[in-house]
C-alpha positions in Angstrom: -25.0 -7.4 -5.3 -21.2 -7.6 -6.1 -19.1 -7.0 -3.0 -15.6 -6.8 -2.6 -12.2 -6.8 -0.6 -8.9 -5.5 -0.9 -6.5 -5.3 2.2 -4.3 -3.0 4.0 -0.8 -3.6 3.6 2.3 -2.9 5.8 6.1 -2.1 4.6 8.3 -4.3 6.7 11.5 -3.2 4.6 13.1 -1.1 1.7 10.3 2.3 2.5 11.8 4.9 0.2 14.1 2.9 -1.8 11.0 1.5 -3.8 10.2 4.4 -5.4 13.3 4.1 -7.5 12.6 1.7 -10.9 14.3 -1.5 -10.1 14.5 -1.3 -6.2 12.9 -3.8 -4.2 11.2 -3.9 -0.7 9.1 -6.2 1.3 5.5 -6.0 2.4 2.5 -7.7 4.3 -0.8 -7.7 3.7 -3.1 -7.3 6.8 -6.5 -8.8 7.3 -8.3 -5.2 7.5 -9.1 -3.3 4.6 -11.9 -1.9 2.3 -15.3 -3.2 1.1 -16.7 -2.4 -2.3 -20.5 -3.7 -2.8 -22.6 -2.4 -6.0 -26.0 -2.7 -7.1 -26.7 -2.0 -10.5 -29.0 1.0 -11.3 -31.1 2.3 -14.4 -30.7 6.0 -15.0 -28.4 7.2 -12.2 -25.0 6.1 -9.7 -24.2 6.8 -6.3 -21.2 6.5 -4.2 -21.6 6.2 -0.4 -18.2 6.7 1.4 -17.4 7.3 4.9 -21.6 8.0 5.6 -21.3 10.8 2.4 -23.7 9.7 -0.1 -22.9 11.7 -3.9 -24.9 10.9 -6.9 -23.3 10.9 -10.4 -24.1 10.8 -14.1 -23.1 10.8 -17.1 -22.2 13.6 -19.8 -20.1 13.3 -22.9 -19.7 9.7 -21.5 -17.8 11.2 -18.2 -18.9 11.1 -14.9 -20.0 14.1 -13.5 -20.9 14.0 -9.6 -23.5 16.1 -7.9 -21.7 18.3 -5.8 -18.0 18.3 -6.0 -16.0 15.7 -3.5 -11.8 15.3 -3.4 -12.1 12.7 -0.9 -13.3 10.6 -4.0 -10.8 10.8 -6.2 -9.3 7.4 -6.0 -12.8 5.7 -6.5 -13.4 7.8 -9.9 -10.0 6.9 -10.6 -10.4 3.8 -10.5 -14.2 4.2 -12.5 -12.3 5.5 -15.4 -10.0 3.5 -15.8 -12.1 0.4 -15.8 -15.0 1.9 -17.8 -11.8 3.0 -20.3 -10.9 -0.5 -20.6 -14.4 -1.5 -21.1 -15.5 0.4 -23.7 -12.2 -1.2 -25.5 -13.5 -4.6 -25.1 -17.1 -3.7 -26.2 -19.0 -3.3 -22.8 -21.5 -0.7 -22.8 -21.1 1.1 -19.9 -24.4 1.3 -17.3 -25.2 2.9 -13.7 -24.4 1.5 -10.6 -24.2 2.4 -7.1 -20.9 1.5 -5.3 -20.8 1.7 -1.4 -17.3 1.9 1.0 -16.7 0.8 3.8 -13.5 1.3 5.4 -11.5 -0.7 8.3 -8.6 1.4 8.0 -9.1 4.0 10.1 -10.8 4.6 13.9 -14.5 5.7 14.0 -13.2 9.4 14.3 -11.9 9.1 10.9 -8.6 9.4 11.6 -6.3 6.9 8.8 -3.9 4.5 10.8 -1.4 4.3 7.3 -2.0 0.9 6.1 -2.5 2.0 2.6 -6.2 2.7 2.5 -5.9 4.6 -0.8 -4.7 1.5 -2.8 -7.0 -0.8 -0.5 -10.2 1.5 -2.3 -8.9 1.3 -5.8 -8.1 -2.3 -5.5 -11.3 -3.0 -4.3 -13.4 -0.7 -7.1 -11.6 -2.2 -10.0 -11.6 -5.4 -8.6 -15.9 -4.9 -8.3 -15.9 -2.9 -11.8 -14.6 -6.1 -13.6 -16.7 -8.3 -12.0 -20.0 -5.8 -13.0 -18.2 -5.7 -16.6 -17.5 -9.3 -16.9 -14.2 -8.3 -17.8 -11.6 -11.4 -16.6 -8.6 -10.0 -15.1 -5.1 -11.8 -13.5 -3.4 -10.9 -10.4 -1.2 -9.1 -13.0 -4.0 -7.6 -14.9 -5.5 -6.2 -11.7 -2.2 -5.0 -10.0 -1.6 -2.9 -13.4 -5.3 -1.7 -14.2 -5.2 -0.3 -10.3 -2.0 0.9 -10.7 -2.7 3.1 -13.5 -5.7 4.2 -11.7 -3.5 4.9 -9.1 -0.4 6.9 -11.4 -3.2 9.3 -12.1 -3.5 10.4 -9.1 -0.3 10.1 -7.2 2.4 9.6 -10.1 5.5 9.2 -7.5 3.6 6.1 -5.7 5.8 3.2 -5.8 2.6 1.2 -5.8 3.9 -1.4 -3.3 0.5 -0.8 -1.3 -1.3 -1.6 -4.7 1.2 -4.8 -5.5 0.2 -6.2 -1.5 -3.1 -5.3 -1.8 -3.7 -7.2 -5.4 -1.6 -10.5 -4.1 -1.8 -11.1 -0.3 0.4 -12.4 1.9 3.9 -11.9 2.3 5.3 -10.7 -0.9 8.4 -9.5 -2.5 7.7 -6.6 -4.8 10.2 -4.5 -7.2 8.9 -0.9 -8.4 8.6 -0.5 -12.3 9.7 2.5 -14.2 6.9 5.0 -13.8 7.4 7.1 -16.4 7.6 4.3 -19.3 4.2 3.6 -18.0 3.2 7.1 -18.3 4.6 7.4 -21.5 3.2 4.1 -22.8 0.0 5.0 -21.8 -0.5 8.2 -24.4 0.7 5.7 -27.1 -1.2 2.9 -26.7 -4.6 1.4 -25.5 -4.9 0.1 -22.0 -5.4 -3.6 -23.2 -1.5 -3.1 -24.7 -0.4 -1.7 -22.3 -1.8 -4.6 -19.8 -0.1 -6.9 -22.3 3.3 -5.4 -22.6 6.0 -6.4 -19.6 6.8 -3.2 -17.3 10.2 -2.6 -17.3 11.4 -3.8 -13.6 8.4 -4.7 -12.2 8.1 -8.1 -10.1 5.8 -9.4 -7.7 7.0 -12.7 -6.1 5.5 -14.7 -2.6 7.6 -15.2 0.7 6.8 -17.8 3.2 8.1 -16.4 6.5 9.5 -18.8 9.1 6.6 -20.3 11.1 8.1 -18.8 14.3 7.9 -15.5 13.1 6.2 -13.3 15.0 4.8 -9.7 13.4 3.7 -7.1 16.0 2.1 -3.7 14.7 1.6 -0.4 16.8 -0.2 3.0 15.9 1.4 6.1 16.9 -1.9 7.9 16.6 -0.4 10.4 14.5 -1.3 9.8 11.0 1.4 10.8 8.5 0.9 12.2 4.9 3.0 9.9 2.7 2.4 11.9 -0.6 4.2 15.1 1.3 6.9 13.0 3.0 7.4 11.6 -0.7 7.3 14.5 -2.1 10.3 16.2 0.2 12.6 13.3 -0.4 12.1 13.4 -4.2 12.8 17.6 -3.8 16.1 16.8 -1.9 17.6 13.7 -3.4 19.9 15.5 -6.0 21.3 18.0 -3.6 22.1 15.0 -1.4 22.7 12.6 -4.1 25.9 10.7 -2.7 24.2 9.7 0.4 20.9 9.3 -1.7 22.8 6.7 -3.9 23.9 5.2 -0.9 21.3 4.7 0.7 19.5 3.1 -2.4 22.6 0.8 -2.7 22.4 -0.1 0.7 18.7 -0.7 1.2 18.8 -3.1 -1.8 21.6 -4.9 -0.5 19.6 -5.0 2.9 16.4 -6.6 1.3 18.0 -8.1 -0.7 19.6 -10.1 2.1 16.0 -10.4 3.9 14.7 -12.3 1.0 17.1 -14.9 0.6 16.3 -14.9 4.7 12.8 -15.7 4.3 13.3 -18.1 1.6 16.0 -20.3 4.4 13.4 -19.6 7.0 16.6 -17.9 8.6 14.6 -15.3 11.5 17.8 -14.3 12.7 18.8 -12.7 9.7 15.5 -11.0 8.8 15.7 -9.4 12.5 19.4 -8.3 11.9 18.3 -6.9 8.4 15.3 -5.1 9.9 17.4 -3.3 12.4 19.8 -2.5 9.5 17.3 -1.2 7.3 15.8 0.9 10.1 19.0 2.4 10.6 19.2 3.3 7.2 15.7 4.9 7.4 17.7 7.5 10.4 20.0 8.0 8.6 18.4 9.0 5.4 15.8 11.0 7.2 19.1 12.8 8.7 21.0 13.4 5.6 17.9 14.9 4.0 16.5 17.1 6.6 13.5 14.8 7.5 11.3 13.3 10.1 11.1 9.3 9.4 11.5 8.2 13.1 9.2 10.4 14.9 10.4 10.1 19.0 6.7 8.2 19.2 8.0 5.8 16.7 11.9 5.7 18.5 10.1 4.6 21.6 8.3 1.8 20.2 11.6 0.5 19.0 13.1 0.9 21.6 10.8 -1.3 23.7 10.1 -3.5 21.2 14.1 -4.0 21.2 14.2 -4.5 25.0 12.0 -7.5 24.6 13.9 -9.4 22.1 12.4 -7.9 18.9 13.6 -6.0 16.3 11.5 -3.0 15.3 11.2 0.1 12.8 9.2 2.6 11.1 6.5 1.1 8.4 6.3 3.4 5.3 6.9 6.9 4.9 7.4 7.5 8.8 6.6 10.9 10.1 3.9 9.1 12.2 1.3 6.3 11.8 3.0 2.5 12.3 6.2 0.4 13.6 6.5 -3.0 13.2 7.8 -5.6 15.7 9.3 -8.4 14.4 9.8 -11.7 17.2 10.5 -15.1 16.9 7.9 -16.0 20.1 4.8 -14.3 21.9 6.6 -14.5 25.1 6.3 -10.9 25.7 3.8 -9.6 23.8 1.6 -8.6 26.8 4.7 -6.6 28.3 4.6 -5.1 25.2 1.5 -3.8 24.4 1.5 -2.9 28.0 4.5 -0.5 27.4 3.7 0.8 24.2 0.3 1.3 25.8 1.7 3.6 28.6 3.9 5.2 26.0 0.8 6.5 24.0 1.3 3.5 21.0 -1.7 1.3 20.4 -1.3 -2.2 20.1 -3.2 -3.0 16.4 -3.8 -7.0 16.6 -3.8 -7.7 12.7 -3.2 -11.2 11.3 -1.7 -11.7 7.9 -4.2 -11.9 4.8 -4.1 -14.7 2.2 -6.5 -14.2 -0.8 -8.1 -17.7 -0.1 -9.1 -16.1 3.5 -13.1 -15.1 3.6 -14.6 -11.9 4.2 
């Protein structure tokens, strides 16, 4: 059996501005995520997800499942593109059965927003490979899943894939989607894997050891692909304070980075309650919910304790992050964000050299 893991990941700054080419942000990857294992098979596949058990074959060399199933659509993303890739190198392509298991979301179901989506492609490509024999980078694996990913959602930044791939604390700048899209009807995937993305970088932070990162769950899940989707609608009518805000969050992060390379916490709390401000604002110039009240109040306690808090991702719901430079008052905390209706979610930073 081949089993696999990719984590969660949280935004800790530059949300929105990273789905422009050449923007950066920062993000974190958690130590909860998803769990690919596959068993080879003879003359048939199955994919069990979330209890939901689909059998699949093959016709015209596609995969054609049993009954029909959205809620797969990243895994058979993710199948084709590898198999693609494959069948480039050689491979002949065989059955399998994949299983999922998921710790990004509660037993009910219910998605907490830490970027389950790339989590399951990350971890299906990552177990495809290893089925396939097929040796893959960091680099190679970030831009196999993020093709997989473009498929399906081609306004992504693909910052959840980037923290998912590498671990840890990272620096990541978006690439230019639609060279990558274009590239893609031109050439094979192995050139494409071999040719530099315009913009793209992916580059490790140490944070300083007294930083402290504190994560609560609104309990409302938010649907980034919509939220995406209305800022992309409304950026041109808005475009000065659009542009400004793009200027401004990359000056912001900008600043955050050269803070986590000094091990400077001071600064990274100042520029995570400047970028959160830019978030309010943005949301206000466009017409949109970022900072849900829920989310306002667990600033706003977060802030009363010393910490410097804000909106993770696309907003509208799911997480904040806290950002301290002690535990002093984390029970008080979770304690107030409790009685507010936030749930503390204790998650420790994932390295790749961690085990599972």
């Amino acid at each position: 059996m081949i089993k696999t893991f990719a984590s969660g990941k949280l935004f800790i700054a530059g949300d929105y501005a990273v789905l422009e080419p050449g923007y950066p942000a920062i993000l974190v990857a958690i130590d909860k995520g998803i769990t690919v294992s596959l068993i080879g098979s003879l003359d048939k596949g199955s994919i069990i997800s979330n209890n939901d058990k689909v059998f699949w074959s093959r016709e015209d060399g596609e995969i054609v499942l049993t009954k029909d199933c959205n809620r797969l659509s990243h895994i058979l993303s993710a199948i084709k593109i590898v198999e693609n890739y494959a069948k480039e190198l050689g491979k002949e392509l065989v059955y399998y059965h994949l299983k999922v298991v998921s710790q990004l979301e509660t037993k009910e179901g219910i998605k907490y927003g830490l970027g389950s989506s790339a989590a399951v492609i990350v971890a299906t490509v990552k177990a495809l490979c290893t089925h396939y024999k097929i040796n893959v980078s960091n680099e190679g694996l970030f831009k196999l899943s993020a093709l997989a990913n473009l498929a399906i959602n081609p306004k992504g930044s693909c910052g959840d894939i980037a923290a998912s791939v590498y671990g840890g604390w990272i620096a990541y700048t978006s690439f230019d989607r639609n060279w990558v899209i274009e590239q893609e009807k031109e050439n094979t995937i192995t050139q494409l894997l071999n040719k530099p993305w315009p913009n793209l970088s992916i580059e490790y932070l140490t944070p300083p050891r007294e930083l402290k990162l504190i994560v609560g769950w609104t309990g409302k899940p938010a649907i980034t692909s919509n939220l995406v989707t209305q800022v992309d609608d409304r950026k041109t009518i808005y475009n000065i304070s659009y542009e400004n805000f793009l200027y401004e969050s990359k000056r912001c992060v900008d600043k955050m980075i050269a803070a986590f390379k000094k091990k400077d916490i001071d600064e990274i709390q100042k520029q995570i309650n400047i970028n959160r401000k830019l978030l309010v604002e943005l949301g206000k110039n466009l017409g949109i919910t970022i900072e849900t009240p829920l989310l306002t109040k667990l600033c706003h306690i977060a802030s009363k304790l010393n910490g410097y808090a804000k909106p993770s991702g696309a907003g509208g719901g799911d997480c904040g992050i806290a950002i301290f430079n002690d535990d002093k008052y984390l029970p008080q905390l979770i304690e107030e964000w409790e009685k507010s209706g936030i749930t503390y979610l204790p998650f420790k930073v994932y390295y790749k050299d961690s085990k599972f």
